[in-house]
C-alpha positions, 0 to 999 in steps of 0.5 A: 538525520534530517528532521521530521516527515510524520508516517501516520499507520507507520506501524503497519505493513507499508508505513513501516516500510515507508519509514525504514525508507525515509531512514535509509535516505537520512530523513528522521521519520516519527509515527502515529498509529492506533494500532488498529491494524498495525504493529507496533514491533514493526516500528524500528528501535529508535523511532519515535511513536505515538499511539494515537487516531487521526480522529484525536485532534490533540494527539494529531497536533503533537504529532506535528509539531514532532514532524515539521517538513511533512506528512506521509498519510497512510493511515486508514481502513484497508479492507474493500470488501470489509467496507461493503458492511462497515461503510460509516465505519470505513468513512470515519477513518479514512474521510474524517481521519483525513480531514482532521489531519489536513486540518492541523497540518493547516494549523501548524504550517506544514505544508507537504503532503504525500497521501497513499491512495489506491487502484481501486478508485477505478473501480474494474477498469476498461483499458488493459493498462490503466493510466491516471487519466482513465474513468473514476469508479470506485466499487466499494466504500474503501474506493469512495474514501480513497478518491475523495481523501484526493478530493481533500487534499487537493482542495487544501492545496489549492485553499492553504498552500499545501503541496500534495500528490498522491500515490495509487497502488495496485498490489503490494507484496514482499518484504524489506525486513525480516520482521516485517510482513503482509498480515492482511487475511484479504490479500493472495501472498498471505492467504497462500502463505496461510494455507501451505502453513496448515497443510492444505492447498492454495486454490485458483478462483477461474482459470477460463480468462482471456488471459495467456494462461487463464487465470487473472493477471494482476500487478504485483509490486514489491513492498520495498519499491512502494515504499520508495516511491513515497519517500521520491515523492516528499523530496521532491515536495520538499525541494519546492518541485510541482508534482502532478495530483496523482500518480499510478505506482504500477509495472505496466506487465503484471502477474498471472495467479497461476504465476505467483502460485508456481513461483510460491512453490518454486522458491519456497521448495514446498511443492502443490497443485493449485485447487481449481475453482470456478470464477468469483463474481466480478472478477476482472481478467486483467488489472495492470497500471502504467507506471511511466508518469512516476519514472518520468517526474520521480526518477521511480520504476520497480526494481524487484522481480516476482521471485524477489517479492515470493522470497522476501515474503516467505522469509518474513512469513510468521507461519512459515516455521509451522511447516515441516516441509519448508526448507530451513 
């Protein structure tokens, strides 16, 4: 194998997929995770891994040295709505741990880096699909993070050299492994995966949307093609290609919930009916990102359908052997 991209918060749902990309691809990944949110048994046997923060200047300098090509930067607080309460808590992490980060990378001479930002720097968009050039307004302190940790990287690009991008994603959902899964309590696969595991039922929050059938149409793109991207995108640094600032991983089609919902019971042979909710507050009817400018620099489209996502998904679901009723 090739040496040496570091994945920081390569122990958590999509840096473990990252670095089993970067492995498929030749390239010898290293890890550094505090273990916060990650796990370390999503690790592959093999790899090498650092328990450490970003925050920790010493651990953050030997992690460079072990990874000389260059970083992947995953590494952060993940909950927006979490962060509305912990908002000096979510800076910390996300702004400080990106500093430091940039700055040793400065130190040590490696000079790529490919940052994993998020939709939610466009706060709730105008535009049915939403394109990198559309209004920057980040509704929560994880949105803030995220567009500033842009801000950073490209002015260290400009002041230091660095060669960057950064990837903004939408919904990630799926798997590549059947040991690795979405453990976040905040996203709409697990939280249906949850409930079917205790025997209760899923519910729908608003189906009155303009939406074909009335629920939020949201994208969904599976973990795997997230994944990939990320490893197109350092290549292509590494070959000394010029990449835009950012780029939207999107499907430009998207899901409904009522989709995912029916699909769920579909492919997991567990049957419901969504309970009916009203509406949340500030739920937009419709989230969808154009992914055409990454297939048009970095080769990439999402290859895998709704269905794959749910399988995949439900196969790794930890919860799913408390069901009496899933099939075998």
């Amino acid at each position: 194998m090739t040496h040496g991209w570091l994945v920081t918060g390569g122990a958590g749902y999509i840096g473990s997929h990252v670095v089993r990309s970067f492995m498929a691809a030749g390239i010898e990944p290293v890890v550094i995770d505090d273990l916060s949110s990650g796990h370390r048994d999503f690790i592959p046997d093999g790899v090498e891994f650092i328990h450490g923060s970003l925050l920790n200047r010493s651990v953050v300098a030997h992690a460079l040295t072990r990874a000389p090509a260059g970083v992947v930067h995953l590494a952060g607080y993940k909950y927006a709505g979490e962060s509305m309460q912990r908002p000096l808590h979510t800076f910390e992490q996300n702004v400080q741990g990106t500093v430091v980060l940039l700055d040793e990378m400065v130190s040590a001479g490696v000079a790529n880096i490919v940052f994993s930002s998020s939709a939610a720097v466009y706060g709730t968009p105008q535009d049915d699909e939403v394109t990198e050039s559309a209004p920057l307004h980040p509704e929560s302190p994880y949105g803030e993070t995220k567009l500033i940790g842009e801000w950073l990287v490209a002015d260290a690009g400009r002041a230091h050299g660095l060669r960057h991008t950064s990837l903004r994603y939408f919904n990630v959902a799926g798997s590549g492994s059947s040991d690795v899964y979405d453990s976040s309590p905040h996203n709409l696969f697990p939280m249906i995966f949850s409930a079917l595991s205790r025997g209760e039922t899923p519910h729908i929050n608003g189906t009155d949307y303009d939406t074909p059938d009335g629920t939020c149409l949201r994208d969904y793109v599976h973990v795997v093609d997230v994944a990939e991207a990320h490893v197109r995108a350092a290549q292509a640094l590494l070959t000394g290609v010029t990449l835009d600032p950012v780029y939207n991983l999107g499907s430009g089609t998207g899901f409904s919930v009522s989709e995912v919902m029916h699909t769920v019971a579909r492919v997991t042979g567990v049957p419901f009916d969504p309970e009916l909710r009203p509406r949340r507050l500030g739920d937009p009817a419709r989230i969808v990102g154009s992914g055409a400018r990454a297939e048009k620099d970095l080769g990439w489209t999402h290859l895998r359908d709704l269905e794959a996502m749910v399988t995949s998904a439900w196969a790794a679901n930890p919860g799913r052997a408390r069901n009496s009723d899933s099939p075998s």
